[in-house]
C-alpha positions in Angstrom: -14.8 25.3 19.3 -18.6 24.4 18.7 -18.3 25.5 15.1 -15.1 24.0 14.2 -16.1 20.8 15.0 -19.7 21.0 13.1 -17.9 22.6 10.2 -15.4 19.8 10.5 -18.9 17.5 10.1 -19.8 19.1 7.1 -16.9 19.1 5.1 -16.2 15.5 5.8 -20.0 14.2 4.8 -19.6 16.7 1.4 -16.1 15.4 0.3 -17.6 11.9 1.4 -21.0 12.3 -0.5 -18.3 13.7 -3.4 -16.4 10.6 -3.5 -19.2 8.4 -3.0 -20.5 10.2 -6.7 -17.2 10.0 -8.5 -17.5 6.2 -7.6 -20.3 5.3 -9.7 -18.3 6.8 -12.3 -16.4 4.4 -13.6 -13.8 3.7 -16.5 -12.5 0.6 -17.9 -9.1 1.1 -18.7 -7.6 -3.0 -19.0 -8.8 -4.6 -22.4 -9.7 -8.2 -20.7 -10.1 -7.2 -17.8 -13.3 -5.3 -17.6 -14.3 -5.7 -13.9 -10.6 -3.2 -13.1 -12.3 0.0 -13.5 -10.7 3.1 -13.1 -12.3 5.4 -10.5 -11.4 9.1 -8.7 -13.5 8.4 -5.5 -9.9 9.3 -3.7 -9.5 12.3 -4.8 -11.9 14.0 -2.2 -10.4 11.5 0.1 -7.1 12.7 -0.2 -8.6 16.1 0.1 -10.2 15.3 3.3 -7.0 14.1 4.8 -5.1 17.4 4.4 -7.8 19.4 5.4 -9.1 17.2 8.4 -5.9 14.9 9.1 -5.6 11.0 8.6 -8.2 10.4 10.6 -10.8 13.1 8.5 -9.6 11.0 5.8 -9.9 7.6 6.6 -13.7 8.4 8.3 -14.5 9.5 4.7 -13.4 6.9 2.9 -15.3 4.4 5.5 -18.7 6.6 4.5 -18.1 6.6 1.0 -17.4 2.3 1.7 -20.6 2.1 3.1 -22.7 4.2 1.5 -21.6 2.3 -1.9 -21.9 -1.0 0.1 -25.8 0.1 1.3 -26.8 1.3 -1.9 -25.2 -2.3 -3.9 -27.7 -4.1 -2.1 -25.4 -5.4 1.3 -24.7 -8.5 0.6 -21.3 -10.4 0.7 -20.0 -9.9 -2.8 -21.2 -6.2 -2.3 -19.3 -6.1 1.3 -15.8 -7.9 0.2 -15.3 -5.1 -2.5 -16.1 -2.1 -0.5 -13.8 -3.2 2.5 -10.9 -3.8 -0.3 -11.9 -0.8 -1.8 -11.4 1.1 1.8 -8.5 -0.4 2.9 -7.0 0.5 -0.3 -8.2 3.9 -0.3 -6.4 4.5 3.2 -3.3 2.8 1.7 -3.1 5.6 -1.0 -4.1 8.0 1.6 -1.1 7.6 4.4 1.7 7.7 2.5 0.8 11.0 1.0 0.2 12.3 4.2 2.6 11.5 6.1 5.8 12.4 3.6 3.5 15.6 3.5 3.6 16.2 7.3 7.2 15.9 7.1 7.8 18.8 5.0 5.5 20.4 2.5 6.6 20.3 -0.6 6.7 18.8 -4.5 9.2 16.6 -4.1 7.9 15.4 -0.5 4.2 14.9 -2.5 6.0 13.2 -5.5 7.7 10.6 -2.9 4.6 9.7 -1.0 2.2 9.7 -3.8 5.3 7.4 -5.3 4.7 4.8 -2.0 1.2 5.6 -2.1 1.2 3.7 -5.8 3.8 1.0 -4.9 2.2 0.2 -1.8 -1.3 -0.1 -3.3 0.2 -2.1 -5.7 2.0 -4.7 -3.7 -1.5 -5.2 -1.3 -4.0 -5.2 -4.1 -1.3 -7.9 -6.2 -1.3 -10.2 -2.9 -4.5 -9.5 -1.7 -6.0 -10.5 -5.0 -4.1 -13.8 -4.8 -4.4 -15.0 -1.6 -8.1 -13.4 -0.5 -10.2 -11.7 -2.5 -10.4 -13.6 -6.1 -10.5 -17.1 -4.1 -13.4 -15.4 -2.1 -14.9 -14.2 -5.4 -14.7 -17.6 -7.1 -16.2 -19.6 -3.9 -18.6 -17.3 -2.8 -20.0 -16.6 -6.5 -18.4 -19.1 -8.9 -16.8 -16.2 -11.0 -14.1 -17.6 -13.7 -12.3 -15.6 -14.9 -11.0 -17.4 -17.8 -7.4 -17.1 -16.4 -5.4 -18.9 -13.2 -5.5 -16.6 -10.3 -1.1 -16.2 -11.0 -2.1 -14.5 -14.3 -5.0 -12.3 -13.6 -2.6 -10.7 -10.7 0.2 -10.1 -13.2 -1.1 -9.4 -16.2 -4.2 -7.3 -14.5 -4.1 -5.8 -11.0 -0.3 -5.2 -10.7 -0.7 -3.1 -14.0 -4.2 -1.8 -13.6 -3.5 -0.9 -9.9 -0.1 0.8 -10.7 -2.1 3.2 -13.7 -4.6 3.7 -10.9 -1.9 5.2 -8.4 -0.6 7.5 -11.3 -3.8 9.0 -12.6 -4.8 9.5 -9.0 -1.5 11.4 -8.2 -2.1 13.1 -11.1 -5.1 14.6 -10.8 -4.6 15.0 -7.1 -1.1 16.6 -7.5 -2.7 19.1 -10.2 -5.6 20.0 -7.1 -3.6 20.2 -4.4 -1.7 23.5 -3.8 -4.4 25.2 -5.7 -7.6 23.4 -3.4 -6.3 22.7 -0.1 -5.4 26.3 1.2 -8.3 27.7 -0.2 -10.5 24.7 2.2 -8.5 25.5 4.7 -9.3 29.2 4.4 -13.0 28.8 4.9 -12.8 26.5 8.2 -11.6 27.4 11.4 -9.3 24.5 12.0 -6.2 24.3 13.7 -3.8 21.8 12.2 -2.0 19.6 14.9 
């Protein structure tokens, strides 16, 4: 049991550390909108949940969170992105999961990674417009040359919508190939 749980340890601070990297690389995808950038720091996330469960998952995207919020410097600007950026990340991640759990298969994955892009979608559009870009503009007198209505349609429902996709996509392509093979390594037992 000893080992499980440290191997459990170390594949959670690897796929974290992983998606912590894949952060910093970044890809602007919106013309006008080159603060949306395009990022597969979920990837190992999504990983991490079917290997460790929803909880593996969501612990890993918290590390990667702070890590990225420790290494920006900490400070508020730094600290509202990374929290969005987590609770976004588990968003993507429980969907996924959870139409997984329910039976394991392609269509199952296509539904929840489906919700997973819908749902991130919907938060990210009314987060943007009631919290985080009124935060942004008080807190650091950003303009973005656009009323707040605008920059939601025009750039996070689209931008956020593309980001569901491409992450499905690449995870979907991963998946039944990466996953059993992670699993064959540890000596978990799947609840």
């Amino acid at each position: 049991m000893r080992k499980s749980k440290t191997e459990k340890m170390v594949v959670a601070a690897l796929l974290a550390s992983f998606s912590y990297l894949l952060l910093l690389v970044e890809i602007p995808v919106l013309p006008g909108f080159d603060w949306l950038k395009l990022d597969f720091s979920d990837i190992p996330i999504l990983i991490g949940t079917f290997v460790l469960g929803p909880v593996g998952g969501i612990t890993i995207a918290f590390i990667r969170s702070t890590l990225n919020f420790l290494m920006h410097g900490g400070h508020v600007l730094s600290l509202i992105g990374n929290l969005t950026g987590f609770i976004a990340s588990v968003i993507m991640l429980l969907p996924i999961y959870f139409m997984m759990k329910r039976e394991n298969n392609n269509k199952n994955l296509v539904i929840g990674m489906t919700i997973s892009s819908l749902a991130l979608t919907v938060f990210m559009a009314i987060a943007n417009y009631f919290v985080i870009t009124p935060l942004y503009i008080s807190l650091a007198g950003m303009n973005f040359g656009m009323p707040i209505k605008e920059m939601v349609l025009y750039g996070i429902v689209p931008f956020n919508l593309f980001k569901g996709l491409a992450v499905s996509v690449v995870f979907f392509a991963t998946y039944k190939k990466l996953i059993p093979v992670i699993q064959k390594r540890m000596i978990i037992v799947k609840k």
